[in-house]
matplotlib code that plots the C-alpha trace (Angstrom):
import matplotlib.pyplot as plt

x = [-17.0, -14.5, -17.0, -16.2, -14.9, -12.5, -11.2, -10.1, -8.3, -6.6, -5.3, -5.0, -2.7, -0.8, -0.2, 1.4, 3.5, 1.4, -0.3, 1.0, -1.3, 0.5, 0.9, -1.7, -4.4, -6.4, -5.5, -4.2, -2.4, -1.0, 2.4, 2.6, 1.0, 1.0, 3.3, 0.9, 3.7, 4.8, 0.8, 1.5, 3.3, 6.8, 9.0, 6.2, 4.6, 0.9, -1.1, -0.4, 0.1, -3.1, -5.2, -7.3, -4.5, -3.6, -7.2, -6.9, -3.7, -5.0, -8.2, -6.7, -4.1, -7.1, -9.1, -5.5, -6.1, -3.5, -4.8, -2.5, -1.4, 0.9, 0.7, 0.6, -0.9, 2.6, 2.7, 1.8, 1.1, -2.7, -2.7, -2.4, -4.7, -7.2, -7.2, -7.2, -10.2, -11.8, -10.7, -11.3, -14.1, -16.0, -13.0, -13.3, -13.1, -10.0, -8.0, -5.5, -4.5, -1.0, 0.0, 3.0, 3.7, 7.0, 7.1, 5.5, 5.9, 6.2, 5.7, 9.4, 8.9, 11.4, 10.8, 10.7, 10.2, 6.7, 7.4, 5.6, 2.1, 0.4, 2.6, 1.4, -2.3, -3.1, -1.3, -4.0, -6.7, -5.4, -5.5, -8.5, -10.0, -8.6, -9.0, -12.6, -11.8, -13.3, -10.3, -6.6, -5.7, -2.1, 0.1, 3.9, 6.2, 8.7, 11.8, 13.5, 16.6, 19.9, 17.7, 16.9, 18.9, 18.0, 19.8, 20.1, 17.4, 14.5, 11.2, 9.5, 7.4, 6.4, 5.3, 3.4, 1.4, 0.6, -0.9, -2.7, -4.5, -5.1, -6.4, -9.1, -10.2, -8.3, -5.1, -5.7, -2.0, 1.0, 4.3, 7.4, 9.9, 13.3, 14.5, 16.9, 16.9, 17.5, 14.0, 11.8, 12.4, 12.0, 9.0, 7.8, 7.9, 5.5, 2.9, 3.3, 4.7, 3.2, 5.8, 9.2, 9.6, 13.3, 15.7, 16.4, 17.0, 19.0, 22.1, 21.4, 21.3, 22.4, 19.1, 19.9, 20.1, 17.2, 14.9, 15.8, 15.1, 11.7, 11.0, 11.2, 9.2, 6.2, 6.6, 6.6, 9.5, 8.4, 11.3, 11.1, 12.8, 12.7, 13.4, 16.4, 13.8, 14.8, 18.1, 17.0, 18.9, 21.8, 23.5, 25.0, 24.2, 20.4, 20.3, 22.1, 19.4, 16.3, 17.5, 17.6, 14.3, 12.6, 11.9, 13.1, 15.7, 13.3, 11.2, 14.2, 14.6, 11.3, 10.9, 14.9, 12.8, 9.7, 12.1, 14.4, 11.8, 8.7, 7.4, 9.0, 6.0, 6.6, 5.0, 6.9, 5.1, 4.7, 1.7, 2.1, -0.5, 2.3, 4.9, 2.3, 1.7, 5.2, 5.4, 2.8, 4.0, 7.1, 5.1, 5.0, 8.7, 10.6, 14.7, 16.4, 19.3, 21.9, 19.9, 20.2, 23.4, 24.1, 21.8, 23.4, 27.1, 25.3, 25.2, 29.1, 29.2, 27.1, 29.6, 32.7, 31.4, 29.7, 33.1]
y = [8.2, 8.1, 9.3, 12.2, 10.0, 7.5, 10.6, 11.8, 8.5, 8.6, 12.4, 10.8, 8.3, 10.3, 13.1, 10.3, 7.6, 5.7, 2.6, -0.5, -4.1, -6.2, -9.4, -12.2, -9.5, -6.9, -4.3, -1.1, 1.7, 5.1, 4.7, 7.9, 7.4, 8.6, 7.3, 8.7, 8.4, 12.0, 12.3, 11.7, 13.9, 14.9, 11.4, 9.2, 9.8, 10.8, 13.4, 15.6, 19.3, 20.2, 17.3, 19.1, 19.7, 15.8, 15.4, 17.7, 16.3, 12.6, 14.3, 16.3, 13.2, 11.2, 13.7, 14.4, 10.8, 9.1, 5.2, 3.9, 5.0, 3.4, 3.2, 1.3, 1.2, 1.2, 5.2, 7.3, 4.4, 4.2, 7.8, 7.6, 5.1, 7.0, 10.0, 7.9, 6.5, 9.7, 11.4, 9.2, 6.0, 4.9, 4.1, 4.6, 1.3, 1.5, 2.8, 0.4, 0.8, -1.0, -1.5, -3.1, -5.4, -6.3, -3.4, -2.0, 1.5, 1.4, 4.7, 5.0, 6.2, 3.8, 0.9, -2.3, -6.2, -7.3, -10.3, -13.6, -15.0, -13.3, -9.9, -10.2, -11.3, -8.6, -6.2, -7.1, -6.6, -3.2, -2.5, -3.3, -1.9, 1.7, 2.0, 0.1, -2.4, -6.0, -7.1, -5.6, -5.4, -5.7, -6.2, -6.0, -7.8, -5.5, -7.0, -5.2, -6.1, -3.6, -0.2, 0.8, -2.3, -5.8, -8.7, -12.0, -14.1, -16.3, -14.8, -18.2, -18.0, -14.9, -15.0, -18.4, -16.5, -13.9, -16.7, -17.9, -15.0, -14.1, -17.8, -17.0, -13.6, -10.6, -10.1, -10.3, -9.5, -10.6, -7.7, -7.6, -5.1, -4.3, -7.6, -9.5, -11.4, -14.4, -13.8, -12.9, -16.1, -18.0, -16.5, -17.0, -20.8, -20.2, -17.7, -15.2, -11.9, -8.8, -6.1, -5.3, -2.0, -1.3, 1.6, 2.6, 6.4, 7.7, 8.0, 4.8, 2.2, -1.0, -2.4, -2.3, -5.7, -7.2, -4.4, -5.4, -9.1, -7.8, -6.3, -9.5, -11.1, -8.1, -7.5, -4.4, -2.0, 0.3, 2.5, 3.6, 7.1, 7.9, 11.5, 10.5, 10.2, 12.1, 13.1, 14.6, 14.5, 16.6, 16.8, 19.6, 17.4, 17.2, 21.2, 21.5, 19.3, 20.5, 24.0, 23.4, 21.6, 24.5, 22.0, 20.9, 18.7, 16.5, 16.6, 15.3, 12.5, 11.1, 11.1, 9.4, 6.8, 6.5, 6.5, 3.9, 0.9, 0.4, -2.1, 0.8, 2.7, 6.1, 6.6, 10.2, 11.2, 14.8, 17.0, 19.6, 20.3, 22.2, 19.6, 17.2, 18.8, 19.1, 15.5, 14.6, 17.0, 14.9, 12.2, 15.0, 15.9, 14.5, 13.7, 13.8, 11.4, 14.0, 14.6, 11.1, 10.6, 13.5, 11.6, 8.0, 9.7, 10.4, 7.2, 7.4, 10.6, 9.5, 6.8, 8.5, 10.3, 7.7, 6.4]
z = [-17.4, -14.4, -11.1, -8.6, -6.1, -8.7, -9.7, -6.2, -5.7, -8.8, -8.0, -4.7, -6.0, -7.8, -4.7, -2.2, -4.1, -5.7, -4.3, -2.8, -2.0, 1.1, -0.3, -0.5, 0.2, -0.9, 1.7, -1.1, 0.8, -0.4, -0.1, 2.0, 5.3, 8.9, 11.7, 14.8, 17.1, 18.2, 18.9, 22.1, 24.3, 25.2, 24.7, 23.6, 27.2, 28.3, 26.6, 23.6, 25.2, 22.7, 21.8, 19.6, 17.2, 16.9, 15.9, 13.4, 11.9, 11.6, 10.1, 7.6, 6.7, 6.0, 4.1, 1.8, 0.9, 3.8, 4.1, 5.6, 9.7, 12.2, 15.7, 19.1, 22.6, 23.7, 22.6, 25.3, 26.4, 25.1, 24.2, 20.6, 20.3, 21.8, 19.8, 16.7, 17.8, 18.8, 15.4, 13.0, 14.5, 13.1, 10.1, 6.5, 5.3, 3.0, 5.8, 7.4, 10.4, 11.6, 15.4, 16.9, 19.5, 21.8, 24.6, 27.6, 29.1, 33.0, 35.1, 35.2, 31.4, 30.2, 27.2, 28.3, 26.5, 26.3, 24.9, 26.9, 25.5, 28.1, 27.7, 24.0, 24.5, 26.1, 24.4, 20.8, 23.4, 24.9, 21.1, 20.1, 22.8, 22.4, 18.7, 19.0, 16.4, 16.7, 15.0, 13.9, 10.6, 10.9, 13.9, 13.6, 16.2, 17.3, 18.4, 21.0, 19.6, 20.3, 20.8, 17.2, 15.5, 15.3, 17.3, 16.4, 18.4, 17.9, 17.9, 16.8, 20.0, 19.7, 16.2, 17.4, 19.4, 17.0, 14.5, 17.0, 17.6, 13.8, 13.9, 16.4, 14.5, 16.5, 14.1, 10.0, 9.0, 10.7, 10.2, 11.9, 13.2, 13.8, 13.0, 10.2, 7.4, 9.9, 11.9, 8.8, 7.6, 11.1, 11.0, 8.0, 8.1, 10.8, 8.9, 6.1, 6.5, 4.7, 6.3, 7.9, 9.5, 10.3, 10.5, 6.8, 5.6, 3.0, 5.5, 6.7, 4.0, 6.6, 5.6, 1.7, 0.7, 2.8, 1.4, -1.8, -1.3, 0.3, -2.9, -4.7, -2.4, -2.8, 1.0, 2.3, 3.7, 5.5, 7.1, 10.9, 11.7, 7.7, 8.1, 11.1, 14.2, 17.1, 15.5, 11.6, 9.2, 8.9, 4.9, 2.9, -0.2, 0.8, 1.5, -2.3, -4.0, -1.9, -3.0, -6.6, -6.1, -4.2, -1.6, 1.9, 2.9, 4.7, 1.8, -0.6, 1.6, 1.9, -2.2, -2.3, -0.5, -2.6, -5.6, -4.4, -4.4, -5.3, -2.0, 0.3, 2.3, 4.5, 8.0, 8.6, 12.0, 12.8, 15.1, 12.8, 9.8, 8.2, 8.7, 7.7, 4.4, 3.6, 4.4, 1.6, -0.7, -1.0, -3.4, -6.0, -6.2, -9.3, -9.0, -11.8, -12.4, -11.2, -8.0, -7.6, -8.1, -5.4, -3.1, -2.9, -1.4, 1.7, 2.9, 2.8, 4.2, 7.3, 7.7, 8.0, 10.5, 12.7, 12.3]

ax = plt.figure().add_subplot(projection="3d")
ax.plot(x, y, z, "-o")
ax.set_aspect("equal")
plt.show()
């Protein structure tokens, strides 16, 4: 007989996606989790205007069944990190917490490379120390790049580093972000890879082909700005479907994403508990094939216009 608590994993499961395992370990994740950025406040900067209601948010995402959150110390900066920790330590042990690595915020607000050994070093140690972890679970390196697109440049130092530090305990996974199919696999001849995190939507499909080879590899995709980030989505097409579907927009395009591949994961950030169960209501929406269909011009739409 299934227990009390089996049975709340499997409706679990069921609620947000369905499960992924990062390759090569036995880390299992919903595949709808929590990006924790907009915890912080007003442009990624200093406290939230009510940090009560961020605890509540990560609390209740984790109570839904959410195992699975993204962050950094480079939000707020420290900010986010803290109110994790104070909402949520001491962890549940199947949650996994993923941070990033690659940029600094200076009192001029701006985002800057943080990219040198040292810049890097003790970056996993402003980590650890704000979430209270002896060790990180997964740390992506997030390559500057061209804003929110890649550029073509080595990160083989970088990623050196990194190894080095899982080798002496204080990183278990290794991810990276904002980078190409070039850099994954410089880095990967260096140490595996269990993530890429890059700019993928349903208007902006750039990524397509890489997530794709991801997927054969059983690495995981996990799309930054999946709802448009600081610009949302804007479609007639996804008002017509969320309409027929009783849903919202933003809704519609978090379950295109959880339909389109299997190894893609969703970190959709809000402060909001309604936003937030809107978010994970998105795992339970079903499109049809003509929905679909609908769905995959908008990606052509968003181009005309960007052009």
């Amino acid at each position: 007989m299934m227990s009390a608590l089996e049975n709340s994993n499997r409706m679990n499961e069921a609620k947000l996606g369905g499960r992924f395992t990062f390759p090569g370990t036995s880390l299992t994740v919903h595949r709808i989790g929590y990006g924790a950025m907009q915890l912080a406040g007003p442009g990624v900067w200093g406290p939230p205007k009510d940090p009560e209601s961020a605890i509540v948010v990560l609390r209740e995402a984790v109570a839904a069944g959410v195992n699975h959150i993204d962050t950094s110390d480079f939000y707020g900066p420290h900010i986010t990190n803290q109110i994790i920790r104070q909402a949520l330590h001491p962890y549940p042990s199947e949650l996994v917490i993923v941070t990033k690595l690659g940029a600094r915020r200076p009192a001029d607000r701006s985002w800057q490379p943080a990219i040198s050994p040292q810049d890097l070093t003790e970056g996993v140690h402003d980590n650890l120390r704000n979430l209270g972890v002896d060790a990180l679970d997964i740390v992506n390196y997030r390559s500057m790049g061209s804003g929110h697109g890649p550029k073509e440049e080595s990160i083989a130092e970088q990623v050196t580093v990194l190894a080095d530090l899982r080798d002496k305990g204080l990183i278990r996974r290794i991810g990276l972000s904002n980078v190409t199919a070039t850099q994954i696999a410089e880095a990967q001849v260096i140490t595996d890879i269990v993530c890429v995190q890059n700019l993928y939507n349903v208007a902006n499909r750039h990524d397509e082909a890489l997530m794709v080879d991801l997927a054969k590899q059983g690495i995981a995709y996990v799309p930054f700005f999946p709802l448009g980030g600081f610009t949302p989505l804007q479609s007639s097409t996804l008002t017509e479907v969320a309409d027929r579907l009783g849903a919202t927009p933003m809704q519609v395009a978090l379950a295109w994403l959880l339909h389109r591949s299997p190894n893609i994961l969703l970190i959709p950030g809000t402060s909001s508990v309604i936003h937030l169960r809107e978010n994970m209501a998105a795992g339970q929406l079903t499109l049809s094939p003509q929905a679909l269909q609908l769905l995959e011009g908008i990606a052509a739409e968003a181009a005309k216009v960007d052009h």
